[in-house]
C-alpha atoms as a printed R data frame, in Angstrom:
   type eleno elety resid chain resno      x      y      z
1  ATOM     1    CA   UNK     A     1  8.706 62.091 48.869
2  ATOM     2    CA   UNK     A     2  5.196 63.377 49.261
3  ATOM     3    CA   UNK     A     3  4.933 65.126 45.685
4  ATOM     4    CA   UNK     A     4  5.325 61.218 44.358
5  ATOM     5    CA   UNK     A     5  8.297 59.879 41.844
6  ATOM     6    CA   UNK     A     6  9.259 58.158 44.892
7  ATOM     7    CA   UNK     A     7 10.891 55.619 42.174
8  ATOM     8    CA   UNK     A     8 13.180 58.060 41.894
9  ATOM     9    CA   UNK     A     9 14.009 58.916 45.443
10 ATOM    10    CA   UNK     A    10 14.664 55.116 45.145
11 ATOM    11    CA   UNK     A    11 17.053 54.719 42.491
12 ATOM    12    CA   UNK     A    12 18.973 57.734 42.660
13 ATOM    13    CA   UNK     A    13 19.291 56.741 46.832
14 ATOM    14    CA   UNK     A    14 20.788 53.451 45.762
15 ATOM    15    CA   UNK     A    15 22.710 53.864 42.970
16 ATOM    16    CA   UNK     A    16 24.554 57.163 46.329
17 ATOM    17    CA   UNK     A    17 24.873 54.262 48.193
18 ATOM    18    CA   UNK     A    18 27.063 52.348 46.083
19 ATOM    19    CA   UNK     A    19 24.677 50.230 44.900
20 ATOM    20    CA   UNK     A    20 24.792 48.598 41.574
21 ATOM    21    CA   UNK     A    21 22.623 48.701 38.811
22 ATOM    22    CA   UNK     A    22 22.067 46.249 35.956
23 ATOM    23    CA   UNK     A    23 19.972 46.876 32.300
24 ATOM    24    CA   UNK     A    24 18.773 43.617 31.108
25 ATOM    25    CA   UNK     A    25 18.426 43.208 27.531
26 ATOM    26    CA   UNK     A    26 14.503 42.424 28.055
27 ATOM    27    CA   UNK     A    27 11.761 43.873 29.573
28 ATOM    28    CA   UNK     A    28 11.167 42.400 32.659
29 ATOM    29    CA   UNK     A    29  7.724 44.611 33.512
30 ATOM    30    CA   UNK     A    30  5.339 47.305 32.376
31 ATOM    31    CA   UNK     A    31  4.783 50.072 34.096
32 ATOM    32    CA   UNK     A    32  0.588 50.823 33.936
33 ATOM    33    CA   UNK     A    33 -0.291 54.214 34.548
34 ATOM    34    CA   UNK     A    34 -3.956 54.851 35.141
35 ATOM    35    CA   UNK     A    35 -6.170 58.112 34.908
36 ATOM    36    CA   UNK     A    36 -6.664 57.743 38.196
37 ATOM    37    CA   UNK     A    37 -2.995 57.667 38.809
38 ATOM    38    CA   UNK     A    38 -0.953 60.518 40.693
39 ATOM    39    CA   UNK     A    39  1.275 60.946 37.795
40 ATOM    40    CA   UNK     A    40 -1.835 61.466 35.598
41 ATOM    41    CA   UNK     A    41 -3.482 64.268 37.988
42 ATOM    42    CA   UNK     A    42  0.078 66.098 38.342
43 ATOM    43    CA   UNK     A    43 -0.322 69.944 36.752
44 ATOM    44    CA   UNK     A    44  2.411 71.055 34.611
45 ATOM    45    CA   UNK     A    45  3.347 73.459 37.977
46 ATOM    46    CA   UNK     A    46  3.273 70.029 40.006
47 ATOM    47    CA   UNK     A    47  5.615 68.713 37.899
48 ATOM    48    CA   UNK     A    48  8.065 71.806 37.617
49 ATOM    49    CA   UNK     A    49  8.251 71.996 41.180
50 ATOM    50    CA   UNK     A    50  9.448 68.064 41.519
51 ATOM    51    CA   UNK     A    51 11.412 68.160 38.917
52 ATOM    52    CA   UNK     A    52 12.831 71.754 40.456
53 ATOM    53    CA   UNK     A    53 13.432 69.268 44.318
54 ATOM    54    CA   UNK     A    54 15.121 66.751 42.365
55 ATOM    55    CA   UNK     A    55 17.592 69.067 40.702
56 ATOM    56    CA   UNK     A    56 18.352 71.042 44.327
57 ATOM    57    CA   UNK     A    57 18.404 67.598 46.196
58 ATOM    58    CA   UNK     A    58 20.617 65.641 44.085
59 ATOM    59    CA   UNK     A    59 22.557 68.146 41.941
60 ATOM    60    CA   UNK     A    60 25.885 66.778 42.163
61 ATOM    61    CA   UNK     A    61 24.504 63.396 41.080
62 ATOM    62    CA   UNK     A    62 23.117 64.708 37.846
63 ATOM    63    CA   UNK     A    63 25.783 66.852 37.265
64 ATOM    64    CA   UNK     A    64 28.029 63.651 37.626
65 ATOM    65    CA   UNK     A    65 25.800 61.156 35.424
66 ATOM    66    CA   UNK     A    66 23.692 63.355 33.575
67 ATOM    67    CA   UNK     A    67 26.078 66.632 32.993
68 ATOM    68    CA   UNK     A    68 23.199 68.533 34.399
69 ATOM    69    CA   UNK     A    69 20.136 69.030 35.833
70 ATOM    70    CA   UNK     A    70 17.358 66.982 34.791
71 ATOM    71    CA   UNK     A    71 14.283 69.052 32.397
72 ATOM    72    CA   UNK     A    72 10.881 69.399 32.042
73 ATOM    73    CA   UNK     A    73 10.306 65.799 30.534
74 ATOM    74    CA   UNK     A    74  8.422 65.738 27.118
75 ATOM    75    CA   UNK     A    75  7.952 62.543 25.171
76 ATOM    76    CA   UNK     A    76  5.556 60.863 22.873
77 ATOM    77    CA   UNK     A    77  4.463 58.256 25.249
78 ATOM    78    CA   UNK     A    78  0.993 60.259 25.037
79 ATOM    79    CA   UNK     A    79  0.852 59.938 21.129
80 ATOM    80    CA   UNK     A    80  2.044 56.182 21.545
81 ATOM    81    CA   UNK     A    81 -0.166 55.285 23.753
82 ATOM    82    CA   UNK     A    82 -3.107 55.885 21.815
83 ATOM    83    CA   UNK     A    83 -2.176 52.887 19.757
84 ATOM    84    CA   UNK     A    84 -1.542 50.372 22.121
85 ATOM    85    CA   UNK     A    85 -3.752 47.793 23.207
């Protein structure tokens, strides 16, 4: 996946392949994201057009575990962030 979330590729890939999929009830990692990352330097039309080849790629496997296609993301993680060490 050259437009990155290449995690995603990943999971959604396994979990079509019959692979299983545990939560643990701890967190095992933390995911760092740098400015210097991709996912920081994605435009808002980067990320509609991802989120857009997601949908069309795997659209019975939302439909199935997510009763739809997936949306333009927004969270606080931004605001939260700020406070974190």
């Amino acid at each position: 996946m050259r437009q990155g979330w290449e995690d995603w590729e990943f999971w959604i890939n396994l979990r079509q392949g019959g692979g299983q999929v545990l939560r643990l009830d701890h967190v095992g990692f933390f995911y760092r994201i740098q400015n210097s990352s991709r996912r920081k330097r994605f435009s808002k039309e980067q990320k509609r057009k991802t989120i857009a080849y997601l949908n069309a790629k795997h659209k019975r496997f939302f439909q199935q575990h997510l009763g739809g296609p997936l949306r333009q993301q927004r969270s606080l993680s931004k605001f939260i962030n700020k406070f974190l060490p």
